[in-house]
N, C-alpha and C positions, 0 to 999 in steps of 0.2 A: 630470351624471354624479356617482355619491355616493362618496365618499372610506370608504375601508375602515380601522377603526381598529380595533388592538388591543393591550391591555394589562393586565397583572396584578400583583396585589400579593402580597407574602408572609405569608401568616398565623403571624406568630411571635411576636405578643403583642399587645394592646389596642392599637387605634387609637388616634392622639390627635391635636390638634389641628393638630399639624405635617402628619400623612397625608390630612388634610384639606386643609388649604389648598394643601398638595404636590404633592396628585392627584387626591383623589378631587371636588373641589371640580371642576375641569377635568374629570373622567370624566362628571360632571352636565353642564357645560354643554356637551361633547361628545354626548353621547346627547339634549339636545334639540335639536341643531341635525339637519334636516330633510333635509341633504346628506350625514349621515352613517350608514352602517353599523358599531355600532360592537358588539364581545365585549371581553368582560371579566372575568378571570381569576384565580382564586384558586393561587398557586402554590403548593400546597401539596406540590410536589414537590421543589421547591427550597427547602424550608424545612428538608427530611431530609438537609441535608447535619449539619447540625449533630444531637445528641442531641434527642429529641424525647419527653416524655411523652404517649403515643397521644390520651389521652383530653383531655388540656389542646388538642393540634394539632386533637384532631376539635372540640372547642370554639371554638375561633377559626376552624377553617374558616368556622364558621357564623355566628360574630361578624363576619367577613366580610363576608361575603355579607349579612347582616341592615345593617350599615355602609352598603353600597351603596346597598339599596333606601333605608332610613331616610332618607338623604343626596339622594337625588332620578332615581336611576339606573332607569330603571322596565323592567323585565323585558319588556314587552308591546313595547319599542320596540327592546332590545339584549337579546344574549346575555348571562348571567352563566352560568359553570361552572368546574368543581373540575378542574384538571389531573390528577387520578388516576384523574379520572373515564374516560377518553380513555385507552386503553392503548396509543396509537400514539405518545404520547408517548417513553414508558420503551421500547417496540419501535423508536423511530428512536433510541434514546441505544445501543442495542447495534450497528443498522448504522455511526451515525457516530463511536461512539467508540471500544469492542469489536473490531467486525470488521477494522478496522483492523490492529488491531494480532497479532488469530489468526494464526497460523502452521499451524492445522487442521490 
């Protein structure tokens, strides 16, 4: 039976050797092990909490993602994708955070 992993990083500035050894170092040797289905996630959603300059954010998304692959994470085996990508994302933050709280 294969173990379902999933996990994402925040694109909110240059990787570096800590995000390495931290995670994505572990995201590698999870995506080659053979028991595992694993996606893996650029949260670029969760990075607009804070101010974000558009074109700097759309650049590290892809610094990202470039990251990953470079790093040994291979596409053909696991999922990588952009949470903004997936608009059920931001659609379930209005049922579970939002509706809540309407008075409609």
């Amino acid at each position: 039976m294969s173990k379902k992993i999933f996990s994402g990083v925040q694109p909110t500035g240059n990787l570096h050797l800590g995000n390495y050894l931290g995670a994505i170092k572990n995201f590698v040797d999870l995506n080659n092990d053979k028991e595992n289905e694993c996606i893996f996630c650029v949260v670029d959603l969760h990075a607009i909490t804070i101010k974000q300059d558009p074109n700097e954010l759309k650049n590290n998304i892809r610094e990202t993602v470039a990251t990953f692959v470079a790093s040994g994470i291979d596409p053909k085996k696991s999922i990588i994708f952009s949470q903004s990508g997936v608009s059920s994302h931001a659609e379930a933050a209005w049922i579970l955070v939002v509706l809540p709280e309407w008075d409609g």
